[in-house]
N, C-alpha and C positions, 0 to 999 in steps of 0.2 A: 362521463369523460372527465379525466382530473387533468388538471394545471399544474406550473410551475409554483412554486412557494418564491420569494423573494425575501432571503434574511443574511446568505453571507453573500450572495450574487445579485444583492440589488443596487450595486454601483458599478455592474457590467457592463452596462449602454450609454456609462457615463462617460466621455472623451478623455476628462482630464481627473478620473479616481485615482489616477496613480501620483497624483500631486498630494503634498501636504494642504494646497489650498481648493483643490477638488474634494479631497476627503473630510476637509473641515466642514466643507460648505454643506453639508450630507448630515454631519452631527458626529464627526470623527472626533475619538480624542475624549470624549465626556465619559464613556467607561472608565477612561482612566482615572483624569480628576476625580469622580466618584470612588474609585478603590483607593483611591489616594487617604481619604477618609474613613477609611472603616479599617478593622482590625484584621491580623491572616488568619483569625480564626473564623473570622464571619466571613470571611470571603471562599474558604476551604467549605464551609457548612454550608454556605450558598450552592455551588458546585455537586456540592453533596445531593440539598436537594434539589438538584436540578434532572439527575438523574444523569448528566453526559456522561456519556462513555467516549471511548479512544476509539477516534475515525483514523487511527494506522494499520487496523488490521486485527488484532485482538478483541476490542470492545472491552477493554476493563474500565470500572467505575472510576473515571478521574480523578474526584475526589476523595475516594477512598488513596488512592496512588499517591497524591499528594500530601495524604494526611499519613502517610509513612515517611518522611521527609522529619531525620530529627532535629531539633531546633538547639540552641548553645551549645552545640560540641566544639565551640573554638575555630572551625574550621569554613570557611565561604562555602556558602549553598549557590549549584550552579542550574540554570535552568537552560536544559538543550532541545532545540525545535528540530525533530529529522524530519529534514526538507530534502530528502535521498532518496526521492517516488522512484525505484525500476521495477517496481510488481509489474508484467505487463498486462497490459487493459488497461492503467491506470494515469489518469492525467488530470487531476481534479485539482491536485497542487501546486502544481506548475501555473493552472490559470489564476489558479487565488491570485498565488503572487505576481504575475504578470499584469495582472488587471484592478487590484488591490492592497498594494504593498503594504500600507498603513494599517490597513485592517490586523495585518498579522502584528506590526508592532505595538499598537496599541493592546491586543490580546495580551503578547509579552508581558511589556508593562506592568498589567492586570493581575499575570499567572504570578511574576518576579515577586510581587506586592502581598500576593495570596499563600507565597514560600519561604518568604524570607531572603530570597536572591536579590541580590545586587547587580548579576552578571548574566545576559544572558549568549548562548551561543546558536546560530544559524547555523547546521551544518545544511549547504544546499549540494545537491547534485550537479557533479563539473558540467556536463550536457546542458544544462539548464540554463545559458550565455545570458538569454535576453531577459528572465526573472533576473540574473546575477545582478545586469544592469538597473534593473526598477528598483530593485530590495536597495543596492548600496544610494543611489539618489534617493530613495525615501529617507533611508536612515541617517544620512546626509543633511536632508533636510530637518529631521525630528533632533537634529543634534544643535544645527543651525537655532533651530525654535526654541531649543531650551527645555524639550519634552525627554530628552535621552543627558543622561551626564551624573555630573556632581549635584545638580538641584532639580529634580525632577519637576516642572509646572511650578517653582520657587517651592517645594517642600522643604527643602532640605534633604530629601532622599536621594540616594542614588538610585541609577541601574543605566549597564550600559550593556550593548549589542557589541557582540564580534559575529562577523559574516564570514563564515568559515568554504570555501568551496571545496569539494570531492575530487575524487577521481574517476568517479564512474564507474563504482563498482557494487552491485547488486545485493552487497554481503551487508553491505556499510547501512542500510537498512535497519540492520538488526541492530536493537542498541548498544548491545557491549562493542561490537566490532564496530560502531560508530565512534562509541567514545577511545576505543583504542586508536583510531583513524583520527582523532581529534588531539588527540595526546603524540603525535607523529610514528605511531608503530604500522604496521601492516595491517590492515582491516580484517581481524578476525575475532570469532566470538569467543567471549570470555566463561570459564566454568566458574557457575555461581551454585551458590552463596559465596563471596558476600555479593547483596542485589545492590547495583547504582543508589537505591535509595541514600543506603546507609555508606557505600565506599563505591565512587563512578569516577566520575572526571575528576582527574590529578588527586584519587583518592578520597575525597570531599561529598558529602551527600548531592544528589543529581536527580533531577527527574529529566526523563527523555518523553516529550509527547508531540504528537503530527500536527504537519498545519492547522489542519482542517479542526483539531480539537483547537488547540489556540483561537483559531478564528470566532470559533463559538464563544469563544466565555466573555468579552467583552458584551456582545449583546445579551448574554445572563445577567451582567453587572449593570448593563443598563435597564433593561426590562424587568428583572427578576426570575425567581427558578418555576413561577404559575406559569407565565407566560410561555417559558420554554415547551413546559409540558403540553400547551395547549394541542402539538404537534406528536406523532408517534402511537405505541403503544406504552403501556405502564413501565413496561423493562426496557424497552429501547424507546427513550420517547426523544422531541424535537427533529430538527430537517435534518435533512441529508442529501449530501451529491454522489448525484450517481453517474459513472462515466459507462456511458454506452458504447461501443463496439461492435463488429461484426458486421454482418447480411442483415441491415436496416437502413432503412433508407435517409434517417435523416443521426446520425451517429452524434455524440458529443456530451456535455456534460449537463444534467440537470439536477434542481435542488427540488425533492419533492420531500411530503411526510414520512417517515419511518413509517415499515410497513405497509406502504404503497405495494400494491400489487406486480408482479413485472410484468403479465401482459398488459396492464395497465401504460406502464412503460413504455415500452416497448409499442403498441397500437397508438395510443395518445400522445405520445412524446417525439416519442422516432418515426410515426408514417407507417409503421407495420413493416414486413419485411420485403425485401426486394420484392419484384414481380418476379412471379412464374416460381418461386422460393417457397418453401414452407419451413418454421421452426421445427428442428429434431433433437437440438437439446443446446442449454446456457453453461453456461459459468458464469455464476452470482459473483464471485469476490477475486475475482485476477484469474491468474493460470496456476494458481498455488490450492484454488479451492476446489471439491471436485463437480463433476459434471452435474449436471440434472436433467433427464428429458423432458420432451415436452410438455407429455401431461402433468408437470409441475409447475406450470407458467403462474398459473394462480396464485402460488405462495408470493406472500408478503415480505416485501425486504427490510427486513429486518432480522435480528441475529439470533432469536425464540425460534422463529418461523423457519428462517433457513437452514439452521441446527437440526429442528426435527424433519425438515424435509431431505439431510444426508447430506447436506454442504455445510460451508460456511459465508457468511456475509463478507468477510475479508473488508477490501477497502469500497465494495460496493464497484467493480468493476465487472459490470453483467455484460459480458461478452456474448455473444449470438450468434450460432451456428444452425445453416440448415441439412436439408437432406442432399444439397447437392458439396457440402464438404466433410470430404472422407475424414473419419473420425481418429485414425490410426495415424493419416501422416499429421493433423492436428497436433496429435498428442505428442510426435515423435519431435515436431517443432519446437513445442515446450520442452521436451525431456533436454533437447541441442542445449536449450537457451542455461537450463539448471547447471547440464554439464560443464558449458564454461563457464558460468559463474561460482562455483564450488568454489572456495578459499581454500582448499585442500587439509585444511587440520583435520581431519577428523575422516578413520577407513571407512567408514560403512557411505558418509556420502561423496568422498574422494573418488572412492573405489565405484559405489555403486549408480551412479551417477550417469559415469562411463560405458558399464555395461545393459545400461538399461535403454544410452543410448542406441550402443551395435545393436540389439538384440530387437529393439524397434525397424531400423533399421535394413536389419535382414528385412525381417516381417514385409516391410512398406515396400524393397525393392525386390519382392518374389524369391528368395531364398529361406522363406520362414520354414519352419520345420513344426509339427504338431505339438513337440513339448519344451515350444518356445512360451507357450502362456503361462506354463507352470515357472519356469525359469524367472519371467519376469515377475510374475507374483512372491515368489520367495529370495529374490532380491530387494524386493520393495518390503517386505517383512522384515528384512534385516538391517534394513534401514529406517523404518518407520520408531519412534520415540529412543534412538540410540545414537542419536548425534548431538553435538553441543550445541546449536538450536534447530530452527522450524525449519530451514532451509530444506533438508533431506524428508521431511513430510510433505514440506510441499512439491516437492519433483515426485512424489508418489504419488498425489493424488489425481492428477487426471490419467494416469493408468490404470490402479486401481478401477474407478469410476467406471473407467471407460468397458474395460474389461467384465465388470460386472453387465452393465448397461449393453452392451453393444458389443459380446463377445465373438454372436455370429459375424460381425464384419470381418473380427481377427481369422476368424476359421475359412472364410472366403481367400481373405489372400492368404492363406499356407496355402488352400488347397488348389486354387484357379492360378498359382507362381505368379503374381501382376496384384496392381492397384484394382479391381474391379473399377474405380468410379476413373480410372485413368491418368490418375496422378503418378508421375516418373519422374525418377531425378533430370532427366533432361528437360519436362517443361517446368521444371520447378524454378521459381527465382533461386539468385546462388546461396549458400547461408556458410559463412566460416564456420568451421565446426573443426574443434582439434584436433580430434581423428585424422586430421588431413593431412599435417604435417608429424604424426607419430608413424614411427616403421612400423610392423608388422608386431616384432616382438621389440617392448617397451624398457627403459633402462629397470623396470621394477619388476621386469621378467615377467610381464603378462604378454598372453598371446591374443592378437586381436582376431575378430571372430570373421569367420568368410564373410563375403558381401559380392552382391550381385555386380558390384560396380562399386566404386570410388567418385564421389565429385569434387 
């Protein structure tokens, strides 16, 4: 039976962690001091060997990411936290900062000192109200203290925090269309070369990295990079939060080793799965990575493991679905979620996005037709690595997946016209979906596809 690890979530049962003098009392704040001391190349090489990678979703080696970050070109080096969690399944950020504020500042700090920033920027998610509120009193407080400014802890260093809030928009994720959202444009991704390292915010070298990386590298800088490793595997090593989801009984966020098992998870963590429920298949890393069934429960989470097992780790948001939910309107939920989210630059996931929704759609509400699977598989082809980012691969993937995985359910409802498991849009909860308020035929001259109904 394994346990929780306690390394960035062990001042979560503390009442008052969200204070400057709860977090001090804990041994907040001494990563910093300590970086304060040491040089950006030893702190970059720390990092390095530490092995952390980026808990946003990717998993690129930090260090390495930082160590493209070039130094004297004249121009201020900015360090920006996307704190713009909407993968769904995913809430592992939102609690840091809710229940941890300082922790993330001090990382800051740490990262600022390891890159040569002076300035760092929070873009948080507008949703996000009551982080809004802890992060701005934290930072509040660490400015009051003397830890944030013109003199860092009396160094003489600067670095200062702007607490930037969103709009709530699912694209802003991505880092160019963050930093364009940060620079007052419309949140959309940017075609690169040049990469933020070199030319990002107001043109200036940039790194963009996720809480939850932030949150790590202070306990690096204080522990060292053995220590971290003691946790993991060789390529993914140290903790990780995993946001649990679904048909389990006790759902939520836990910090276990890299490569922890997920029925491990899942039975020891969460309670196992509902009663009278059996697991039929996850999603490891949000609703962006694809499915896995059950008989993969074994695989280790981590980003080796779940690569060769045909997903990916994403943000480590293991969602959990059984035999009792249909896997089609599943999917057809995320495809809704993609399609309003689309920032519209780009045809293939503007366009396809769209029709992947109707064409679900049909499917789920008994109007599918036999060479509807083909249709949607070579819309998801035309979409897959032809967009200006990840966005349009990921509204592929749990179709794909699914399709592979679970294609007799699709063949069920063409051919039985209904949900077999008896999901209908009338007991369905209501879901805005833009289809709704589009006519029939669209100002851009598409015509939208029959549908058993309308909600």
């Amino acid at each position: 039976m394994i346990e929780e690890i306690r390394v960035l979530t062990k001042r979560w049962a503390q009442d008052d962690a969200h204070t400057l003098a709860g977090y001090e009392r804990t041994g907040g704040y001494a990563a910093a001091r300590k970086a304060l001391g040491a040089a950006p190349g030893e702190l970059i090489q720390l990092v390095k060997d530490s092995g952390l990678r980026g808990r946003g979703g990717a998993g690129f080696p930090t260090g390495q990411k930082w160590s493209f970050i070039p130094q004297d070109t004249g121009k201020p080096i900015y360090l920006v936290v996307n704190a713009d969690e909407g993968e769904p399944g995913t809430f592992k950020d939102r609690e840091l900062m809710e229940r941890d504020p300082h922790q993330l500042i001090d990382g800051m700090i740490c990262s600022g000192l390891a890159i040569g920033s002076e300035h760092g920027y929070l873009y948080l998610r507008g949703e996000f109200a009551f982080a809004g509120r802890r992060l701005a009193a934290a930072i509040h407080e660490a400015y009051g203290a003397g830890y944030l400014g013109a003199d860092v802890f009396g160094s003489g260093k600067r670095f200062d925090i702007t607490l930037h809030r969103g709009a709530g928009a699912y694209i802003c994720g991505e880092e160019t269309a963050l930093l364009d959202s940060l620079e007052g444009r419309r949140g959309q991704p940017r075609l690169r070369p040049p990469f933020p390292a070199v030319s990002g915010l107001y043109q200036s070298p940039t790194t963009v990295n996720n809480v939850e990386t932030i949150c790590s590298f202070p306990h690096i800088v204080e522990n060292g990079a053995e220590w971290f490793t003691q946790w993991g595997t060789e390529q993914s090593p140290g903790p990780k939060i995993v946001c649990m989801s679904g048909e389990v009984k006790r759902p939520g966020n836990y910090e276990v080793p890299m490569g922890t098992p997920v029925r491990a998870i899942i039975d020891d963590l969460g309670g196992g799965m509902l009663d009278g429920r059996e697991l039929r298949y996850f999603s490891p890393g949000g609703s962006s990575t694809p499915y896995l069934p059950a008989d993969k429960v074994d695989v280790g989470m981590d980003f080796e493991a779940i690569a060769e097992a045909g997903s990916l780790l994403g943000t480590a948001a293991l969602m959990v679905f059984s035999d009792q939910t249909c896997v089609v309107d599943a999917t057809w939920r995320f495809t809704e979620f993609y399609e309003h989210e689309s920032c519209g630059k780009c045809t293939p996931c503007r366009e396809g996005t769209y029709w992947l929704s109707q064409v679900l759609a049909r499917i789920e509400t008994g109007s599918g037709r036999e060479e509807d699977l083909q249709v949607l598989l070579d819309v998801c082809g035309n979409m897959f690595g032809r967009s200006f980012c990840a966005l349009a691969d990921g509204a592929t993937s749990p179709i794909t997946s699914s399709i592979e995985l679970f294609r007799d359910d699709y063949e069920r409802h063409i051919a039985q016209g209904r949900c077999p498991m008896g999901t209908t849009p009338a007991k369905r909860r209501p879901v805005t979906r833009m289809t709704d308020v589009r006519p029939p035929v669209s100002a851009m001259g598409r015509v939208a596809l029959p549908l058993a109904g309308r909600r």
